[in-house]
C-alpha positions in Angstrom: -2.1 -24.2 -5.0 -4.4 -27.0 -5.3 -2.8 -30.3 -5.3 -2.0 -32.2 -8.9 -3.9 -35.1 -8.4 -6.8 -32.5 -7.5 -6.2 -30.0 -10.2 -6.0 -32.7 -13.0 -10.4 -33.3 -12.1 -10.7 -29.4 -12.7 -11.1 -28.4 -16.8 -11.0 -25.2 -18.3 -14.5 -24.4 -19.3 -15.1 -21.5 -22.2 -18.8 -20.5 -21.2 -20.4 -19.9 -18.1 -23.3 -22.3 -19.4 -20.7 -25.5 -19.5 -19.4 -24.1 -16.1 -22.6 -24.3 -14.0 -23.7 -27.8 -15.8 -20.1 -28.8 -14.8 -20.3 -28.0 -11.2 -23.7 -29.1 -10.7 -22.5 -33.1 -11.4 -19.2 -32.9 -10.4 -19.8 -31.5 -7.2 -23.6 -32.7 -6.5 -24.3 -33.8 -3.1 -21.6 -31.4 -1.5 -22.5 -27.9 0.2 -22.6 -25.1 -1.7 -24.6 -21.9 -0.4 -25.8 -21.0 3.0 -27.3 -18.2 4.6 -26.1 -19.6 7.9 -29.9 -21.2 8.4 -30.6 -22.8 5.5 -27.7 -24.9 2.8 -28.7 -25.8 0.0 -25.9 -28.6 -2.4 -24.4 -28.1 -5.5 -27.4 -30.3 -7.4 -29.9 -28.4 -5.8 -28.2 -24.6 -6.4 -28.1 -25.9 -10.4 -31.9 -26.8 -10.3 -32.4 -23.2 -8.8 -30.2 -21.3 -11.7 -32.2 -23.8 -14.0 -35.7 -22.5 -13.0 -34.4 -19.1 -13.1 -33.3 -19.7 -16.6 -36.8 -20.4 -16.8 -38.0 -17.3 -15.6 -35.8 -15.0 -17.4 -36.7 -17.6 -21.2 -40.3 -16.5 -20.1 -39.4 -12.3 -20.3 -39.1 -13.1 -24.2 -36.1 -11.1 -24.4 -33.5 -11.6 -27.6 -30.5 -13.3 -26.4 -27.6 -11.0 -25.8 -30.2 -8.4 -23.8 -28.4 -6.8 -21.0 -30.0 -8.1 -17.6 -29.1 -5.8 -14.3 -29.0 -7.6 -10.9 -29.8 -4.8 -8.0 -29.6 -6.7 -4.9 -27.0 -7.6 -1.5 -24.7 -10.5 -1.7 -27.8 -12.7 -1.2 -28.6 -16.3 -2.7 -31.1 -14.6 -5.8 -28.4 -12.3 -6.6 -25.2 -15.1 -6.8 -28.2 -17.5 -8.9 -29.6 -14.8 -11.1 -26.0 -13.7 -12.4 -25.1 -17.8 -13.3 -28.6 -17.9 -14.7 -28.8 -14.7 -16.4 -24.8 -15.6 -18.1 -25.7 -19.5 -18.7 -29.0 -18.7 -20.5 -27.2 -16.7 -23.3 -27.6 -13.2 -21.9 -25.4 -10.3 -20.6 -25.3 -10.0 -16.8 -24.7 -7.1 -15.3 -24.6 -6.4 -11.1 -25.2 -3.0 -9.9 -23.7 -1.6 -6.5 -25.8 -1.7 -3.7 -25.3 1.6 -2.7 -25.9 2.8 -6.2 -28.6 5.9 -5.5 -31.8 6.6 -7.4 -30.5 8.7 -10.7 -27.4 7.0 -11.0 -29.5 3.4 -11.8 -31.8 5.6 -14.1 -28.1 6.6 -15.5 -26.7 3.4 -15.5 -29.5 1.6 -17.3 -29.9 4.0 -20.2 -25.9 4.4 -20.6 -25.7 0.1 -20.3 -28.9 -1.0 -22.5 -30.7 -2.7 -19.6 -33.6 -4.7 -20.9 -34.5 -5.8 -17.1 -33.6 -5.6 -13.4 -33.9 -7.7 -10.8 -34.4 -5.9 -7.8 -34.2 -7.0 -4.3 -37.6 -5.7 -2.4 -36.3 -3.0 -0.2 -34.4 -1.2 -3.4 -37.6 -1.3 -5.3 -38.4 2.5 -4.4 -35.3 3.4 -6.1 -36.3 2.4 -9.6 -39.5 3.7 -9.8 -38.1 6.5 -12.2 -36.8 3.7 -15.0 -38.8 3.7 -18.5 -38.5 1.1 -20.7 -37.1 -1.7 -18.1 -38.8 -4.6 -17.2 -38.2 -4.3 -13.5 -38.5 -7.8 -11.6 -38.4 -8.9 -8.0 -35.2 -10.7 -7.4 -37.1 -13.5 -6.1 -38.5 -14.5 -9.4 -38.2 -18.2 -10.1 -40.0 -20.5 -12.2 -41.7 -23.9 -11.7 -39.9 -25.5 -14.5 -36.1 -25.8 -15.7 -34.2 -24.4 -18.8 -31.2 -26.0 -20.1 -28.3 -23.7 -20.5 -28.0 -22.1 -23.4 -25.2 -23.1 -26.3 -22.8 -20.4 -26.3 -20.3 -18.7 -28.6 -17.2 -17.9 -25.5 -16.3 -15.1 -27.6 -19.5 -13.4 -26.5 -20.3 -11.0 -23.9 -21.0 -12.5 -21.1 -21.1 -9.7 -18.6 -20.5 -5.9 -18.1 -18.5 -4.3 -14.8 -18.3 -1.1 -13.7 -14.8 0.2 -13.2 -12.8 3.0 -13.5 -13.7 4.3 -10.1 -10.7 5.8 -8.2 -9.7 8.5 -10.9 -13.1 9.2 -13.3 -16.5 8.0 -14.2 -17.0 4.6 -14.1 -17.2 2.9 -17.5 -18.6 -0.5 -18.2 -15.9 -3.2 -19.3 -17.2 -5.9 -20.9 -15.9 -9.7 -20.3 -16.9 -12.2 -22.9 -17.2 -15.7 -21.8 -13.8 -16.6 -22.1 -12.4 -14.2 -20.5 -14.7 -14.2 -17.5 -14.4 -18.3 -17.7 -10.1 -17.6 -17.1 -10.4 -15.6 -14.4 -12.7 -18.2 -12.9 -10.3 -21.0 -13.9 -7.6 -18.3 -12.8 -8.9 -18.9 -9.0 -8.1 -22.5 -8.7 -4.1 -21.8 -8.9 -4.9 -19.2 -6.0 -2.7 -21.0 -3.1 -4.7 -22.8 -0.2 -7.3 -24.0 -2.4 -8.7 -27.5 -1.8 -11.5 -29.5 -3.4 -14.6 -29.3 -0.8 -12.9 -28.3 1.9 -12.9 -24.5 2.7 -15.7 -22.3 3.7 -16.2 -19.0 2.3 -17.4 -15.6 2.5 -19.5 -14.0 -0.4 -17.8 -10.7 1.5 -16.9 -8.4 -1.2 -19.3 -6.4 -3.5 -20.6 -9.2 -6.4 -20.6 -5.8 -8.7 -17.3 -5.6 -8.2 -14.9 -8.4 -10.7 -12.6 -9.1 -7.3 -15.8 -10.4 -5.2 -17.4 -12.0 -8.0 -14.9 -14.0 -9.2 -12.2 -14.5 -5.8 -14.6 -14.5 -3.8 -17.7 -16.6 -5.4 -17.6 -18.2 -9.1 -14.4 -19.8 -8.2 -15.2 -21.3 -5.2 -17.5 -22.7 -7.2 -15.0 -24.2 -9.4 -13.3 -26.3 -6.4 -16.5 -27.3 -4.9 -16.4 -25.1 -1.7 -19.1 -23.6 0.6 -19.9 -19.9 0.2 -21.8 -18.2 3.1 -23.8 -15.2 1.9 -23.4 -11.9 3.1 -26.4 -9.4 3.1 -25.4 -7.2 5.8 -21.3 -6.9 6.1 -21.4 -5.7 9.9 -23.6 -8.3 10.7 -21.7 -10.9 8.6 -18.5 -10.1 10.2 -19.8 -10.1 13.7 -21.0 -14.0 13.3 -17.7 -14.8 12.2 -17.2 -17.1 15.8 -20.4 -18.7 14.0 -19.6 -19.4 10.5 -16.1 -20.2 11.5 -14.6 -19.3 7.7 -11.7 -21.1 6.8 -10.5 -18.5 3.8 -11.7 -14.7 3.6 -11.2 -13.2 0.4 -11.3 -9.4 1.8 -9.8 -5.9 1.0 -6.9 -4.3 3.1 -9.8 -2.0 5.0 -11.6 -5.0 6.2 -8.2 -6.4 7.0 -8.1 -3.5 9.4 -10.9 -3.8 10.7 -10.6 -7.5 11.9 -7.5 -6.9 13.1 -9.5 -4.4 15.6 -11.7 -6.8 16.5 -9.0 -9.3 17.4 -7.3 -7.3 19.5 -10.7 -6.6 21.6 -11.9 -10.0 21.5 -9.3 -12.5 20.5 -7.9 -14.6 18.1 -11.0 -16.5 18.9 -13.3 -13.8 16.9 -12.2 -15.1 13.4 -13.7 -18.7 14.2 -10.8 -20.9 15.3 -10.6 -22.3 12.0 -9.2 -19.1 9.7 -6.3 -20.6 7.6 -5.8 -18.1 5.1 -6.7 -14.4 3.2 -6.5 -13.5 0.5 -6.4 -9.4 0.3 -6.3 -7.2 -3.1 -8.0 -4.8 -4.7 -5.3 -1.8 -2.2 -2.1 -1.7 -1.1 -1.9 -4.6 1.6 0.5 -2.8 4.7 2.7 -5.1 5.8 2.2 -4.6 9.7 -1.4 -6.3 8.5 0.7 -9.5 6.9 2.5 -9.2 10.3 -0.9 -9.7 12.8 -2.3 -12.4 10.5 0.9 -14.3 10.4 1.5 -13.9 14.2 -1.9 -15.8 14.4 -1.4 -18.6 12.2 -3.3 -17.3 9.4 -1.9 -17.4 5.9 -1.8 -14.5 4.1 -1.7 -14.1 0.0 -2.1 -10.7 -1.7 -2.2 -10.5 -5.3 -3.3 -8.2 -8.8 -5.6 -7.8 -11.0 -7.8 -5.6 -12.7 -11.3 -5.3 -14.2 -9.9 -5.4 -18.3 -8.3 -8.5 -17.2 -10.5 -10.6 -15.6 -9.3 -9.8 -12.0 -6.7 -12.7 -11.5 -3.4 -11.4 -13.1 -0.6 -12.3 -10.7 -0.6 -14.0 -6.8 2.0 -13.9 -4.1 2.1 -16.4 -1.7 5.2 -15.5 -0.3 3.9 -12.7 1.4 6.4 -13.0 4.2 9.6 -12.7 2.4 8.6 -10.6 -0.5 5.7 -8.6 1.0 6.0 -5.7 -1.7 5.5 -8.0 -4.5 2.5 -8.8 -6.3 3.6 -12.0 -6.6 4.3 -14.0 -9.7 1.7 -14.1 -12.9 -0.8 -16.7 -13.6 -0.7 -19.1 -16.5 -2.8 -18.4 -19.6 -1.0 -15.1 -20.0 1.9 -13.3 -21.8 3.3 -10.1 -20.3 5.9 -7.5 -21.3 6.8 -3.8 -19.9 7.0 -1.0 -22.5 8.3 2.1 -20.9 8.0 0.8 -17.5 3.9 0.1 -18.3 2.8 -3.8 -17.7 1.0 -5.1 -20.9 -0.6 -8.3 -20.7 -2.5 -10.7 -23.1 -4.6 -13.8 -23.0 -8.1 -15.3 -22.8 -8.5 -12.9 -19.8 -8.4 -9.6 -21.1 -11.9 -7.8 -21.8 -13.4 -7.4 -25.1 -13.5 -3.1 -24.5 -15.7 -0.7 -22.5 -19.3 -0.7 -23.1 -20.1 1.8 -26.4 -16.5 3.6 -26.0 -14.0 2.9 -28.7 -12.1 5.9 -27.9 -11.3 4.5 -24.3 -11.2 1.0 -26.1 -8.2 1.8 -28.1 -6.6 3.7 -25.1 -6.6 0.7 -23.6 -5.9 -2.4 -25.9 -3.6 -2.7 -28.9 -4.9 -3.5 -32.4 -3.1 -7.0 -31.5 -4.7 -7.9 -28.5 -2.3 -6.6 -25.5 -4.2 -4.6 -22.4 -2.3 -1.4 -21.3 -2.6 -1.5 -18.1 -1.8 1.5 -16.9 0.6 0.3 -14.1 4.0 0.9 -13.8 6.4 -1.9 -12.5 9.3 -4.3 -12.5 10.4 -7.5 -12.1 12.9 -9.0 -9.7 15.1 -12.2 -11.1 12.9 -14.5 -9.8 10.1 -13.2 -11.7 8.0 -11.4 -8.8 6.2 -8.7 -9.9 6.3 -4.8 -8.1 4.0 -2.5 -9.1 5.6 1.0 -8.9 2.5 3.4 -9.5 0.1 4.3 -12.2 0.8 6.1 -15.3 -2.6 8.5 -14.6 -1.2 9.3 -11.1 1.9 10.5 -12.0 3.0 14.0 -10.5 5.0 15.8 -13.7 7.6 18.1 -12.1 8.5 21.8 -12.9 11.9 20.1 -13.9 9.5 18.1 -16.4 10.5 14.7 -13.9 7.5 12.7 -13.3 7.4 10.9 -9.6 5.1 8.3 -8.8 3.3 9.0 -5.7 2.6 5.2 -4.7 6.3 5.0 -4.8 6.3 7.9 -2.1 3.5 6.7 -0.2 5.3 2.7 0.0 7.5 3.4 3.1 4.4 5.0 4.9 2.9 2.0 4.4 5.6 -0.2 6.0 4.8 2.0 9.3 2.7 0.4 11.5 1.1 3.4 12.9 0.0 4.5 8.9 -3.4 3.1 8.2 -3.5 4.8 4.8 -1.3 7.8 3.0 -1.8 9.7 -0.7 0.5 11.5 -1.6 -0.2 14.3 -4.4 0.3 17.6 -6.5 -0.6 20.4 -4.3 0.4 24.2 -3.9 2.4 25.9 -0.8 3.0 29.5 -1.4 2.5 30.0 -4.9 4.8 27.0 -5.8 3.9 23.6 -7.3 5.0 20.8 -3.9 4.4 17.2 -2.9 2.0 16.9 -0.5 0.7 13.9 1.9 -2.6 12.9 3.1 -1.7 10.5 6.5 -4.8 8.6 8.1 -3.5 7.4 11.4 -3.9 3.6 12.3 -4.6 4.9 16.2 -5.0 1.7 17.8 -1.4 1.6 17.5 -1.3 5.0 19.5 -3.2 3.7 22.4 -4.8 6.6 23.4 -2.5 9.4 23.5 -3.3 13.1 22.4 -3.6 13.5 19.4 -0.4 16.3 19.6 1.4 13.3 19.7 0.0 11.9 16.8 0.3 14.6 14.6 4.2 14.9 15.9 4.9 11.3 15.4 3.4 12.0 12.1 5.7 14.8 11.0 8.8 13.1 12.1 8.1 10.6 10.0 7.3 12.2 6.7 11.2 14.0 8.1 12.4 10.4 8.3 11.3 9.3 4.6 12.4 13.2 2.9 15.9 12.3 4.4 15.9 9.2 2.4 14.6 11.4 -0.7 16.1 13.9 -3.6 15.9 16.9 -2.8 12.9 17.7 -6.0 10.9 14.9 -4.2 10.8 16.1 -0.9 7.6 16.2 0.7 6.6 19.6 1.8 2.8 20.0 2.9 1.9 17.3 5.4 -2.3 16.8 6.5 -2.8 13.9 9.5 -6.5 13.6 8.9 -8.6 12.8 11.5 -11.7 11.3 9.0 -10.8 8.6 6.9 -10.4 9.0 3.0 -13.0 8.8 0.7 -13.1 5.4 -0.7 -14.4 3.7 -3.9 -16.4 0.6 -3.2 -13.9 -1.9 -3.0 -12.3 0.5 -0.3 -9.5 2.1 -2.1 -8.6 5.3 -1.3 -9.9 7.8 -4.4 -7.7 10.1 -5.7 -10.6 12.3 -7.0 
């Protein structure tokens, strides 16, 4: 966590307006976006989201319109979302890999008044009606002050709800996107001015946005942008990144590139990462450890602002989610963790009916996770209420508790364990992707033995009604959602 003396300089701020005027003075003269080529300071990135307050004043929209950003991590897309949220409107940041019908879809379904689109995505919206659709370059020559803003309004729209339906759009007001911002300063490691980032993760997605980006922003650290994620990662000796706020996958995927180049690929000045969004397997915490690199996983969710809990004992307890942020009450009911506070969303976007599935007439977000508690207040998460497997017995089994000691193999990259049918008879069944670096390049008989065993290793450790019965080692990798989790569709 940042230090006292350091954290006492930082103040909650309820609007995104207050939070960019903020950062712009407190944090002037000091580096705060780069393409690798070209930096621009923390005066000169508020002038920017000022003259693209400009801009977007000039549209003549009514405040509160819905404004889509359709671009790459880029510099236009990071200042049109502070400029589109501190001028009083709703921001709203598509995927990048989001295809020609869905944005059609997604703009009717969200009420998008405009769109800024990057130039090579242009193609894809020629099909909208009724959209104002705007290069994501636009910038005017003038400034706008930010607006004044009630925090209790909307201040931007997510997708989520990706790994087991249709996405829905959860809306955060200002305070509640404003906490999870705030939220990010008690993330361990975190120093005034000091670290170097990695705009790495999807912006459309509240774990990028808001880990890795707005609250950087709110300790007065550099953020490289990332356009191109292979290309990003492969100037990483460059950039020489002293925190990576990543995903387990990309996690993996370093660790491959460390073992053919180095410890020397990550920079030479990597002290920590910061991994959620999936499980994080502890033979992962184990590499990164090994090479000096801190390693903090945590949990959050869209409905609550991303930032709900943070473990920074990842060594010693590395099943935990860690312990939960301040700002927030929590209680289980029937195993389920509620929470409540200034971080929890205001609903999903023209859905009551999901709406009241989700939060109590008082305020407390169901979350939809099942966990405990230890005595020292860590937090486990034991599965998800939706994913539960209901037994012919009528007992329900979790299958991420099935699938944790799979994890803790260092030869599992990933495992989902399911409902499936083996001669006419409800079983358990398991999905097991390899992690074949670890195999070193023997046949894949051996693999698929090794495998077997050890789904015989983990059934002798289980009841006899949750045995696992149909075993798949799959030689593609899952399908994934866009923050890499493995979907269970």
């Amino acid at each position: 966590m940042i230090p006292k003396e350091e954290f006492d300089r930082i103040p909650y701020l309820p609007t995104m307006g207050q939070f960019v005027d903020w950062f712009t003075k407190e944090y002037a003269s000091m580096p705060a976006l780069s393409d690798a080529v070209n930096t621009i300071n923390y005066e000169e990135l508020g002038h920017r989201v000022a003259r693209r307050r400009a801009f977007i004043e000039g549209l003549g929209l009514p405040k509160g319109s819905h404004i889509a950003i359709f671009d790459r991590n880029s510099q236009d897309a990071i200042e049109l979302f502070l400029a589109v949220t501190s001028a009083g409107y709703v921001a709203m940041n598509f995927p990048s890999a989001l295809p020609e019908m869905a944005i059609v879809g997604s703009c009717m379904k969200f009420d998008i008044a405009a769109i800024f689109v990057r130039e090579e995505f242009m193609p894809l919206t020629g099909k909208l009606q009724g959209v104002k659709v705007l290069p994501a370059a636009s910038i005017a020559e003038t400034e706008a002050p930010s607006a004044q803003i009630d925090p209790e309004s909307p201040a931007a729209i997510f997708f989520t709800g990706g790994t087991t339906g249709q996405p829905k759009g959860a809306v955060l007001s200002h305070r509640a996107l404003m906490r999870g911002n705030y939220n990010a300063v008690f993330k361990p490691g975190k120093v005034i001015g000091v670290h170097r980032y990695i705009a790495i993760l999807p912006l459309s997605h509240v774990f990028g946005l808001i880990a890795g980006t707005m609250g950087c922003f709110y300790t007065g650290n550099l953020i490289y942008t990332c356009e191109d994620m292979k290309a990003t990662i492969g100037k990483l000796p460059v950039l020489k990144p002293t925190v990576l706020v990543i995903v387990p996958g990309i996690c993996d995927i370093l660790s491959g590139l460390v073992k053919m180049y180095g410890p020397q690929f990550l920079g030479g000045s990597l002290r920590m990462i910061i991994a959620g969004a999936a499980n994080v397997p502890p033979r992962l915490v184990d590499i990164f450890t090994k090479l000096g690199v801190e390693f903090c996983f945590g949990y959050g969710l869209t409905e609550g602002a991303n930032l709900t809990s943070a473990n920074a004992n990842a060594v010693e307890k590395p099943t935990s989610i860690g312990k939960v942020y301040p700002g927030q009450e929590t209680k289980v009911v029937d195993g389920e963790l509620w929470i409540k506070g200034d971080n929890v969303f205001s609903g999903y976007y023209k859905d009551p009916e999901k709406t009241a599935a989700a939060l109590t007439p008082d305020g407390w977000l169901r979350t939809g996770d099942l966990v405990h508690f230890d005595e020292e207040g860590f937090l486990y998460i034991t599965g998800r209420i939706k994913n539960l497997i209901i037994l012919a017995n009528g007992e329900n089994v979790s299958p991420e508790t099935l699938e944790e000691p799979f994890y803790a193999d260092p030869c599992v990259r990933d495992a989902m364990v399911k409902e499936d049918e083996f001669n006419g008879r409800q079983v358990i069944a398991i999905e097991i992707l390899p992690f074949m670096p670890a195999f070193d390049g023997k046949p894949w008989e051996e693999v698929e033995a090794y495998m077997n065993a050890l789904v015989k290793k983990v059934n002798a450790t289980l009841p006899s009604t949750h045995q696992i019965v149909k075993v798949t080692v799959r030689t593609e990798d899952f399908k994934r959602t866009g923050s890499m989790k493995v979907s269970r569709i």
